[in-house]
C-alpha positions as CSV (number, residue, x, y, z in Angstrom):
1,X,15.2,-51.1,-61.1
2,X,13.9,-50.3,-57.4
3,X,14.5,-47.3,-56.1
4,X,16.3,-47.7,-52.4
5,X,14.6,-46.9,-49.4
6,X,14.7,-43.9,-47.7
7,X,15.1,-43.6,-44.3
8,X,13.7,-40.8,-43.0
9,X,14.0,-40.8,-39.8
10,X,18.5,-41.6,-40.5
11,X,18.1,-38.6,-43.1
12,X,16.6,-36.3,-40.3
13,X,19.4,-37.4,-37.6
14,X,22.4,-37.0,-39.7
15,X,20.8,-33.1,-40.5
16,X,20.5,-32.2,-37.0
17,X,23.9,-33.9,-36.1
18,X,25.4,-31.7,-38.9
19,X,24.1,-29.0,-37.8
20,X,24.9,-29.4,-34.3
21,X,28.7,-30.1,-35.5
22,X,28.6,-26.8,-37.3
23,X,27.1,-25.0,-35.0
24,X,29.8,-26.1,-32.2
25,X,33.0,-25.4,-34.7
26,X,31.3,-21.6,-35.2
27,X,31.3,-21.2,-31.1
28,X,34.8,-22.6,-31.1
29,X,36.1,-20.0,-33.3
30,X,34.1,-17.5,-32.0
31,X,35.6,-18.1,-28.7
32,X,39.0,-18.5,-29.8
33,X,38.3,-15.0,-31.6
34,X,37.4,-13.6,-28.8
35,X,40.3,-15.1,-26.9
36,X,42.9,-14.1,-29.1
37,X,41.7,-10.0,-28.6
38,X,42.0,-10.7,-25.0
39,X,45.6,-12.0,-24.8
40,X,46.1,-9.1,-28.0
41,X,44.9,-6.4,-25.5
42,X,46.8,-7.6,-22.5
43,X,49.7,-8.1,-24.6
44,X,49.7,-4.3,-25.9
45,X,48.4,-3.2,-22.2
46,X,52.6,-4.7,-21.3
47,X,53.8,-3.7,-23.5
48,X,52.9,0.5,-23.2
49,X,56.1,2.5,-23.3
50,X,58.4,-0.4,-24.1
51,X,57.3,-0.7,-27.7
52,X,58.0,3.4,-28.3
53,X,62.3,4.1,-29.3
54,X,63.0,6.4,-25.8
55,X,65.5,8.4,-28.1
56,X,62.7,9.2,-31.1
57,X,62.0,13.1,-30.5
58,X,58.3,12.3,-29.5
59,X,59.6,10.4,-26.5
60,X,62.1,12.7,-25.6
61,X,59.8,15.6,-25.7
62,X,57.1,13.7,-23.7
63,X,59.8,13.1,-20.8
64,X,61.4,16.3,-20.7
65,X,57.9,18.0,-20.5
66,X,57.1,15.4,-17.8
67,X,60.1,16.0,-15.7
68,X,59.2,19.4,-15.7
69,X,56.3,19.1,-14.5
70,X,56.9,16.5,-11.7
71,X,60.2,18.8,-10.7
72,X,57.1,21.8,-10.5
73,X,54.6,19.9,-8.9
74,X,57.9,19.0,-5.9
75,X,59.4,16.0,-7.5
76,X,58.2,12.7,-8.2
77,X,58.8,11.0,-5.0
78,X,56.4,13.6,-3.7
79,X,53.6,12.4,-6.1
80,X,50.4,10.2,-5.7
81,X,50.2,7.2,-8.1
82,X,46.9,9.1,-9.0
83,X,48.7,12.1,-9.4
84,X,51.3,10.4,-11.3
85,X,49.1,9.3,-14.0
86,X,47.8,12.6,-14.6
87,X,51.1,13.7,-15.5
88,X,52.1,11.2,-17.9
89,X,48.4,11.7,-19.2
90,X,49.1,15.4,-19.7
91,X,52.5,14.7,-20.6
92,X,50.8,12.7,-24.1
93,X,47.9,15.4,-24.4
94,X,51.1,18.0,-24.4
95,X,52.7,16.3,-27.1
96,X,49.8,16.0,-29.4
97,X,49.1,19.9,-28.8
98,X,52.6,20.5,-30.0
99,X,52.4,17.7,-33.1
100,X,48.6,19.7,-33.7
101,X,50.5,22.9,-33.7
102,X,53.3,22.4,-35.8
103,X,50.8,20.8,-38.3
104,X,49.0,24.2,-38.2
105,X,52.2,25.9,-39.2
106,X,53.1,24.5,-42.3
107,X,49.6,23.7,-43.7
108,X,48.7,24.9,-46.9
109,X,45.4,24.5,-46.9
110,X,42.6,26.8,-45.5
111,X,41.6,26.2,-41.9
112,X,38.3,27.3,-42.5
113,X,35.8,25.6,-45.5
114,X,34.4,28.7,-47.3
115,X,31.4,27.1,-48.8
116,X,30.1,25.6,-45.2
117,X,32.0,28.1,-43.1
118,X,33.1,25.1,-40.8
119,X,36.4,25.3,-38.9
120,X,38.9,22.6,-40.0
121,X,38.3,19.2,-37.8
122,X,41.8,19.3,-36.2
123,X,42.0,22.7,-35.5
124,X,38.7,21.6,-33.0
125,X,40.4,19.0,-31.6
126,X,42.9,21.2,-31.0
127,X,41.1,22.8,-29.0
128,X,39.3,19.7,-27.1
129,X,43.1,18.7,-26.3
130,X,43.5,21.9,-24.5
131,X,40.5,21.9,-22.7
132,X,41.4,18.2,-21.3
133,X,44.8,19.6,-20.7
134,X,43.9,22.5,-18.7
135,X,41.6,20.5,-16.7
136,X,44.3,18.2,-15.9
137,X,46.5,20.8,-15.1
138,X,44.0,22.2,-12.5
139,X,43.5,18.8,-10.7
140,X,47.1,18.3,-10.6
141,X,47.1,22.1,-8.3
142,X,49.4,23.9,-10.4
143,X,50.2,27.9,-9.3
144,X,52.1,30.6,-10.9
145,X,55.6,30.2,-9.4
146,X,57.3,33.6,-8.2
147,X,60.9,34.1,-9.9
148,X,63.6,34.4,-7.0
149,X,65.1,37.8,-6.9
150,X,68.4,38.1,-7.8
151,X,70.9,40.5,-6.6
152,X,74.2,41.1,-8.1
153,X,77.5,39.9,-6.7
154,X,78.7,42.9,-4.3
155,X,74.8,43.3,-3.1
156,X,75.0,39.8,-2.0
157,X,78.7,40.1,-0.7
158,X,77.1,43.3,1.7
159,X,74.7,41.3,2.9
160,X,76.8,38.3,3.6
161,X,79.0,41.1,6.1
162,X,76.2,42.5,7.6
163,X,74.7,39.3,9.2
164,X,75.7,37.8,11.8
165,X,77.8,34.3,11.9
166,X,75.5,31.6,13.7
167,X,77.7,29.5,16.1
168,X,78.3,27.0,13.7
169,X,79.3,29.1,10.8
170,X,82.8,30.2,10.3
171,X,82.9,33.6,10.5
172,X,83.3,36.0,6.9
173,X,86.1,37.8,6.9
174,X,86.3,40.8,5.0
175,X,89.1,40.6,2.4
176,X,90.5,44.3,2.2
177,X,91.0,44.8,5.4
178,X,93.0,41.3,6.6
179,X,95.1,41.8,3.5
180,X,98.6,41.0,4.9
181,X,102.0,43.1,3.6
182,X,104.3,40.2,2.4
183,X,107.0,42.0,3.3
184,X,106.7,42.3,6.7
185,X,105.5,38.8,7.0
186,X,109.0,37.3,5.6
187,X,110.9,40.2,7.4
188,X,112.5,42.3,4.6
């Protein structure tokens, strides 16, 4: 029997294409790969807030602390977009803290390692969390507020009869002494 001819030059050809083939299907995925992160991140990036249940207690307690703080900082219409964002920023961070500290509370285990005298990792970030908290805290401008002094009721009422009625004001009248007999105003 004869053995068939070999081409090659054809053998050498069909290699490369093949290889050329493969190597285009592995850019394809590649770049479909890469394409499907980038519509996954932009997709999650929407998304934000709107994937979180607003009544689970984590998002409660990140709004209520945020209100607070926009109502301290003069209410949010009174806020920079910049400013804005770090709020909501501190408003996570203060969650975490709280989630870090109630963890502290009920764990059982020791906080520090007594064979390598290391502090537990959490309890350090912790700590980082504070820092970045703090420091957003200060960029936002935030001063001890004074508590308004009360007075009681009849200090108050003294001071509303001692000063004076501006022009548009109607006038206090004190109630003891205007008290009218109700006898003599039906004529018995």
């Amino acid at each position: 029997m004869r053995e068939p001819v070999r081409d090659e030059d054809a053998e050498r050809k069909r290699a490369e294409k093949n290889a050329a083939q493969m190597e285009r299907d592995r850019q394809k995925t590649a770049a479909a790969r890469a394409a499907l992160a980038v519509k996954q991140a932009r997709t999650i990036q929407l998304i934000g807030w709107k994937a979180v249940d607003p009544n689970s207690p984590g998002a409660v307690a990140v709004r209520e602390w945020r209100d607070d703080l926009m109502h301290a900082l003069g209410g949010a219409e009174h806020l920079s977009p910049q400013k804005q964002a770090l709020v909501n920023g501190a408003s996570l961070t203060m969650l975490i803290i709280q989630r870090l500290d109630d963890l502290l509370l009920v764990s059982t285990g020791p906080l520090v390692d007594v064979n390598t005298m290391e502090i537990a990792a959490f309890v350090l970030q912790r700590e980082a969390l504070l820092d970045g908290l703090s420091r957003r805290l200060k960029l936002l401008g935030l001063e001890r507020v004074k508590p308004k002094s009360v007075t009681d009721l009849s200090a108050f009422a003294e001071q509303m009869r001692r000063r004076k009625p501006e022009p548009d004001e109607p006038e206090i009248i004190d109630s003891q002494a205007d008290t009218l007999d109700t006898n003599e105003d039906i004529g018995v």
